[in-house]
Every structure is written in C-alpha cells, then in structure tokens.
N, C-alpha and C positions, 0 to 999 in steps of 0.2 A: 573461416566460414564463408561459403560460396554467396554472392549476392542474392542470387533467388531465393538461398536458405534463410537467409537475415533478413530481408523483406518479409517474411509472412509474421516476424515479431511486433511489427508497428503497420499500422494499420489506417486508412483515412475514411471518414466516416463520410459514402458515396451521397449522401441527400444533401448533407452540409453540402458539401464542394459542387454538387449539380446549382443550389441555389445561389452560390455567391457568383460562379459564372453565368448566371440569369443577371442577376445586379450588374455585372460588369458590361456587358452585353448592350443591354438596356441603356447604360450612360452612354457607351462609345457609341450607340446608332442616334442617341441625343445630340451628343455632341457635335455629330459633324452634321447631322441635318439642321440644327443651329447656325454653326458657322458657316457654311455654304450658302444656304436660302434666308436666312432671319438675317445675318449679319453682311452675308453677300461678299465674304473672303474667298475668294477666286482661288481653291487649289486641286489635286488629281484626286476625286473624292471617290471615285469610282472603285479601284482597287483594297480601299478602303470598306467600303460597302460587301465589297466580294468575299473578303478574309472574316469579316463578320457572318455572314452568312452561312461560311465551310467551318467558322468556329459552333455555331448554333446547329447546324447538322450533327456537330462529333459532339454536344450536351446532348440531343436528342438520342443520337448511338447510344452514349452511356446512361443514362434514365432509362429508355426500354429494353436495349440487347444485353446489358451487364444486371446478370441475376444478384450477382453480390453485394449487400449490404455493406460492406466493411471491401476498400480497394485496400490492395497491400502497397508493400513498399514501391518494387518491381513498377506495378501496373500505373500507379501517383504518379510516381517518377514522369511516366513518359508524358502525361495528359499534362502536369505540370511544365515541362518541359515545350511541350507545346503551345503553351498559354505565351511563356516566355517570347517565345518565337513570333506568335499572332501579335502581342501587342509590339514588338519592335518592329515588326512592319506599319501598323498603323505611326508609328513615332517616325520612320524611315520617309514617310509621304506626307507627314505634317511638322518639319522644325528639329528632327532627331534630337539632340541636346539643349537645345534651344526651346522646346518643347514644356512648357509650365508643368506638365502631366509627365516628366518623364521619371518621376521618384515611384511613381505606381510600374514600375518593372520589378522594384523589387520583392514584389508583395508574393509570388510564389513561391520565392527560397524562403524568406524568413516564413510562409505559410508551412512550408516543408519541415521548418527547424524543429516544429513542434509537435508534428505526432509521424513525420518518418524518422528513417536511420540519418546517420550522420552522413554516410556513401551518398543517400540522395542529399541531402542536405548542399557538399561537397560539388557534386556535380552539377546543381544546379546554379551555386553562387558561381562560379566556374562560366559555366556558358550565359547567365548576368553580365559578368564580367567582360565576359569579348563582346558582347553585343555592344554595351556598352564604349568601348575603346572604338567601337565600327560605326556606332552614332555620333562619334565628336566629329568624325572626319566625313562621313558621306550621308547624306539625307539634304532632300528636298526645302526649300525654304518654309518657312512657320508664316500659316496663313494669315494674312492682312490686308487693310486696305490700300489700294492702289496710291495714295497722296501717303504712305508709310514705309518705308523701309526698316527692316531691325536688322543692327547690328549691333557686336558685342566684341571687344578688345579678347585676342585670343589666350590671355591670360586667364581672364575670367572664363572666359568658354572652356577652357580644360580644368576650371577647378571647379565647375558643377561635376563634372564624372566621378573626379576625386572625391569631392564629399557624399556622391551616393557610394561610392565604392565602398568607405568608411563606413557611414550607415549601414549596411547591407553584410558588411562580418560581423560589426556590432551588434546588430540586434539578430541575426544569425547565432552568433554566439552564445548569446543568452537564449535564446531560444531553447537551442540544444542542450543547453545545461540544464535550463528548468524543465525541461520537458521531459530529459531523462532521470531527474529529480523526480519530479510528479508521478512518472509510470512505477519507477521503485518502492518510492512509499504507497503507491495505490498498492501493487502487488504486495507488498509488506501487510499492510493494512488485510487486504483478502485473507492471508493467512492467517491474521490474527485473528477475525470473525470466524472464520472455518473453525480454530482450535478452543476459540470461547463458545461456538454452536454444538460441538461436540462436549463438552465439558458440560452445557447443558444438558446435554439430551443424556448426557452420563447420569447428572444429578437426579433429575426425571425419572431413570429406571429405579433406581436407588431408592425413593421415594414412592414409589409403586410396587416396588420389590416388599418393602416396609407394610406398605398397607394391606397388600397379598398376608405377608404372614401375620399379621392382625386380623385378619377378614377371615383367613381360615386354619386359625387356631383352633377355634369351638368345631366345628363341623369332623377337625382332625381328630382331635378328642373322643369326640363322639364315633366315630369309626373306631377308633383302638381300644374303646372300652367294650363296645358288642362283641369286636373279635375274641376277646380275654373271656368273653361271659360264653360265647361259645365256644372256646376253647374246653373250657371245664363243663360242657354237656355235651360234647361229642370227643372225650377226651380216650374213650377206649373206640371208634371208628378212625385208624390209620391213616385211612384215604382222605380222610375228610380236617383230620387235625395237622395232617401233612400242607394241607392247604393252606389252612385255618394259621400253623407257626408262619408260613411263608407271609400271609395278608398281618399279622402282628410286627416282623421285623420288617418289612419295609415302610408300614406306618411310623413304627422307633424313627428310620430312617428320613421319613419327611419330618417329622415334628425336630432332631437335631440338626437337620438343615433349617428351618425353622426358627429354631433360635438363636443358629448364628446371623440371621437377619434380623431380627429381634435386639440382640444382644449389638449392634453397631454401632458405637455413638454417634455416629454422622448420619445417621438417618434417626429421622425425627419429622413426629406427622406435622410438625410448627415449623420444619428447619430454614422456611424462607423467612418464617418472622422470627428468627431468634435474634436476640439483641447479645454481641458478644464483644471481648476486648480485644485489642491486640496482641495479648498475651494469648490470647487465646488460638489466635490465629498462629503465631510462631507454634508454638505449644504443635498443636495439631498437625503442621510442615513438619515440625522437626518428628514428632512420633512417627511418621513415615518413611521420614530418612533413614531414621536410625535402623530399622526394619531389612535396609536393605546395604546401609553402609556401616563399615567398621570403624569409621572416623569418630571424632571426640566432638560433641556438638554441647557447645555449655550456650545456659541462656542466663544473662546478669539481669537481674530484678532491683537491683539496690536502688537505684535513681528513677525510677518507675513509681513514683508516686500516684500521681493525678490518674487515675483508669477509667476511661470516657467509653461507655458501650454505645455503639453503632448498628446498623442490622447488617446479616452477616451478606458482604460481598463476592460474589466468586472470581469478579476482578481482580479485587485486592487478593486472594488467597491464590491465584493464578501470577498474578503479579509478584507477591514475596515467592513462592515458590522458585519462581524464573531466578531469584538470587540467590536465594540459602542452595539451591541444587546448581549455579554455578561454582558459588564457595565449596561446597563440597566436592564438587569433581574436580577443580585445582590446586585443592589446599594440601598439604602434605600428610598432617596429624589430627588438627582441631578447626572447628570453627567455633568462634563466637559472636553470640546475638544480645545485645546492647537496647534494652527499652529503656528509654529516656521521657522524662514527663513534668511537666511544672503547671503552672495557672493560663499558659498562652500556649505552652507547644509539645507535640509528642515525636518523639524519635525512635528511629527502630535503625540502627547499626548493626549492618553484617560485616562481619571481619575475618580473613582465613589466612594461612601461614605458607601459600602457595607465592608462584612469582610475581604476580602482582600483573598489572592492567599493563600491555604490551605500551610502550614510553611514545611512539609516533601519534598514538590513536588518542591516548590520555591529555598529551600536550596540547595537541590540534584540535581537544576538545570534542572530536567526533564520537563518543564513546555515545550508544543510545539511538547512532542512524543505524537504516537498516544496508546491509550485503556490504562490510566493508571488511578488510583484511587489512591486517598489519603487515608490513614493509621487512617485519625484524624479523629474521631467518631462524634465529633460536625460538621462536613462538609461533611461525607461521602455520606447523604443523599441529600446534594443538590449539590454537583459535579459531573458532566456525567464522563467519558471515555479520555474526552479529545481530541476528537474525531475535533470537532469545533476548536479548537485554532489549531490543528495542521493542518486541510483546510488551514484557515486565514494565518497563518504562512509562511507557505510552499507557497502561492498562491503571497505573496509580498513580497517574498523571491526571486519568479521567478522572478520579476519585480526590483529587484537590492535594494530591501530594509533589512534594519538589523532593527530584533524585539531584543527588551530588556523588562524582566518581575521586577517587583519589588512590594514592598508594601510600602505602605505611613507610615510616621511615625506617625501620627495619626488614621487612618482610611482609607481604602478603596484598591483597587489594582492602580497599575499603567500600564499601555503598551505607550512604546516609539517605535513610529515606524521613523525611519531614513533614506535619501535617501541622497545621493552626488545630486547637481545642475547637473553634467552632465550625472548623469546617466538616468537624470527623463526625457531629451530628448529621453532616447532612448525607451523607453515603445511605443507598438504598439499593 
C-alpha cells in the first residue's frame, strides 16, 4: 500500500495540534525573552525570535487556509516534521545537547506514534535521530552568565543523546502498539453497536408487526364478514360477486398472514419485560439453528438445577448465539449445550466435535481480541478475524459473565460461559 493510500487511514485531530503548538510557541517566546532581558544571558536570540515567528505564521496557515478537521497521515507528517526541524534550530543557538530542554525534541515522534501510521511514526524518529547525533557535535554555547562557564566531560555529553535516543523508540514504541490497539478495538467496538442497533431496530419492527395484527384483527373481521353477507345478496349479479369472491379471498389472505404474526413466540406485547431463564435462551438459539442446520444439537439439563429468571437480554441472546453458531459451523456431527447450576453459579457450556481452537491463538491466550488470524496453515482458511467471538465475548461480559476458551482432549472446542446467581439478577 502506497503511502498516500495509508495515510488517509490515521488521522490527526487539526484543533488538537493547532493548540499545543500555541503552548509551545507561547513557552519558547517566554523563555528566551526571560533569559536574555530578566536574566541578562548574553546569546544570538535574534534568530531565535525569527524561527518562532515563521513557526506562528505556518499555525495561522493551518487554523484558516486548511478547511480540514481531521490532517491525514501525509499532511501530519510534514507539519510534524517541521516542528522537529524549528525546535532544533532554537537548541542549535542555545547549548544543542547541553541544552536542559533538549528531551522536548522528542515530543512529535512519540506525538505521531499515536494517532499516525508507523511509516510517519519511522520517519520521524529517523530525522530525531540525526538532529540529534548534529547537536552533540555543532551548536552554540548554552546561555550564561559571563563569571560561568559550562562544561561537561564528553562522556557524559554523548550519553544525554543516548538516553533520549532510548527514550524516544521506547516510548515510540509503545505508542504504536497502543495506539494501534486502541484504533482496533474502537473499530471492533463500532461494529458491534452497528450489529446490536440493528438487532434493535429488528426487535422494534417485530413488536409493531405484533401490535399491527392485534390492532387490526377486529376491523379485518369485520370487512370479511360484510363481504360474505354480500356475497349471498348479490349472489345471482356475476359482475358484482366476481368482485365481491375477489374482496373475500384476499381478506382470507391478510387475516393468515395475520396469524402468522400473531402465532410467533418472540413477539409478545411484554417481550421487553419478560423474565426468562437460560434454558430458555439456549432453547430458543438452538430452535433456530436447527431450522436451518442438519447438525445434532443436544441440550443436557441434568445439572441445571438452580433456574434464576432474569429479564430477557438481547445481549446475552446475541452473545450465545455468536457460540452455538460458531460450534455449529465447525463441528462435524453434534453440538452440545451444558447448563450447569448450584446455590452460587450458573454455567452454560458449549461443546462441538469440530477441530478445535486453532493451538497458536488458544496458547497465547488471544482468543476473544478482535482481527486476529492464526499462524497454522491447516486452519487459516477456515478462521475469520475473530471478529464474532470477540462481539459474543465482550456482549456477556457486559452482562457479568466470564468466558473461558479451551479445547477437549479428544476432539472439538470448548466455551464455558460463567455467571455468579447474583449477578444474573442484575441483567436488564
């Protein structure tokens, strides 16, 4: 991917970055009108003065002539790039390494690590980096008073560059990591409201659908019984019962659509305040699966004592779905669903007879982040992203539960999803 192309994926947020080079700005014209007049350090302040001034013109460029809210990669880069450049001239004319202030050089890489690419990120520690190796060796004396001289054994003078050097992949580094951390699971995150918004607005028609053919049950009724009644008094006028059968069977026709809206268990005028179990909730996954797969879907009840009703969650129903519908698209024959229950806790094990949790992703314990891919060749092609278990995950995680991933010592995966008795009260 071409850099211009990759740049418009990460983005810098232009009012942020106008105002912190106001703050910077604002210190460096302090600083040295301090040290020159208040303190009476005698150095070339002039040039100093100038670079500030051609820096506050190119903030005013970008505050009025850049219409864009959001600077991409590309365009960061260069104004970053630039910052870098402006303050090592001001370090070049007051003490270059010697300089108290010369660790604030690194402030635009590691600023970059966090909401650009790693290419600017790259290039910016980069030319850090030479500025820095060009300030141990050439720059102006650090300004003082005249009965002062500083010096520094050149030991210690090349091991300040070193330890910003260090500092400056260090936290570079991390930067990048978290940064590209953060943008994943945000994106992760967006998807999963998009597909819980939708699921909503599903339930909602559902639930209006419901009320529709309740509301006009009567009114339907009443239409198909005038038609009948006219039917048998214009029953020898052709023209008119020709009509008259046509207004009778499309009435049939709405009143058996009608009741298969009527006739749906999952809509119900209550169905946000029903209080149900978790049998109830597998129950109701699996009748949907079965509908459309040919797989063996057993649910063991034995150990399912304690049944705690909750009000019903679309999370949680959202949530096990994302499992029972991965065991069934990996499993070979059967799946089985495990409700487990006593005086403290309840358990809902899903188990399938499939290859089981790809061994890199399961060991490494990454099972449940989001966009990752396994390593292992024989699995690569029938493993997504990761994308689904880390919805599932995250969505009855809200809801006070702890997933645990494993693989059978025979055959198949395992997912133990776990809830405390009192917390499954608290689910709304």
């Amino acid at each position: 991917m071409r850099f211009a192309e990759t740049s418009k994926i990460y983005t810098l947020n232009k009012s942020t970055y106008i105002n912190l080079r106001w703050i910077a700005y604002i210190g460096q014209l302090i600083t040295i009108i301090l040290v020159q007049f208040f303190f009476e350090f005698k150095f070339n302040y002039v040039p100093c003065i100038l670079i500030i001034l051609i820096s506050i013109l190119t903030n005013l460029y970008l505050k009025f002539k850049i219409q864009d809210n959001q600077l991409d990669s590309l365009f960061s880069t260069v104004f970053l790039t630039y910052d870098i450049f402006q303050i090592s001239i001001l370090f070049f004319f007051t003490g270059g390494i010697t300089n108290p202030f010369i660790f604030l050089i690194i402030i635009p890489a590691v600023f970059s690590s966090q909401f650009l690419n790693i290419r600017s990120s790259v290039i910016l520690v980069s030319i850090t980096s030479i500025l820095l190796i060009f300030l141990t060796f050439f720059y102006f004396d650090l300004p003082h008073p005249d009965v002062l001289h500083f010096h520094t054994p050149s030991y210690y003078l090349y091991s300040i560059p070193l330890a910003i050097f260090i500092g400056l992949n260090f936290l570079v580094f991390f930067g990048v990591k978290f940064g590209t951390e953060s943008r994943i699971r945000k994106e992760a995150f967006d998807k999963m409201q998009e597909i819980m918004a939708k699921e909503n607005e599903l339930i909602s028609l559902g639930g209006q659908a419901a009320a529709a053919a309740h509301s006009l049950g009567t009114p339907l009724s009443t239409i198909l019984l005038t038609a009948k009644e006219l039917q048998k008094e214009f029953s020898e006028n052709i023209k008119i019962k020709n009509d008259l059968d046509l207004l009778v069977s499309q009435s049939n026709r709405c009143s058996e659509i009608l009741k298969k809206l009527t006739l749906n268990p999952t809509i119900e005028d209550e169905f946000f305040d029903e209080e149900i179990t978790f049998e109830d909730y597998v129950k109701e996954i699996v009748r949907s699966y079965q509908e459309i797969s040919n797989k063996k879907f057993i649910i063991n009840l034995d150990k399912f004592d304690k049944k705690i009703k909750s009000f019903k969650s679309q999370e949680i129903i959202y949530g096990l779905r994302n499992f029972i519908g991965n065991a069934n698209k990996f499993s070979k024959k059967k799946i089985e669903i495990f409700l487990i229950s006593n005086s403290k806790e309840t358990e809902i094990v899903v188990k399938d007879d499939g290859p089981g949790f790809p061994t890199d992703l399961i060991n490494k314990a990454r099972l449940g982040e989001p966009y990752i891919r396994t390593s292992d060749k024989n699995h690569i092609s029938k493993h997504g992203l990761g994308l689904g278990t880390f919805i599932g995950k995250t969505l009855l995680e809200r809801n006070y539960a702890k997933i645990t991933f494993k693989n059978s010592e025979f055959e198949g995966a395992i997912v133990r999803i776990r809830w405390n008795n009192n917390d499954i009260k608290k689910i709304n």
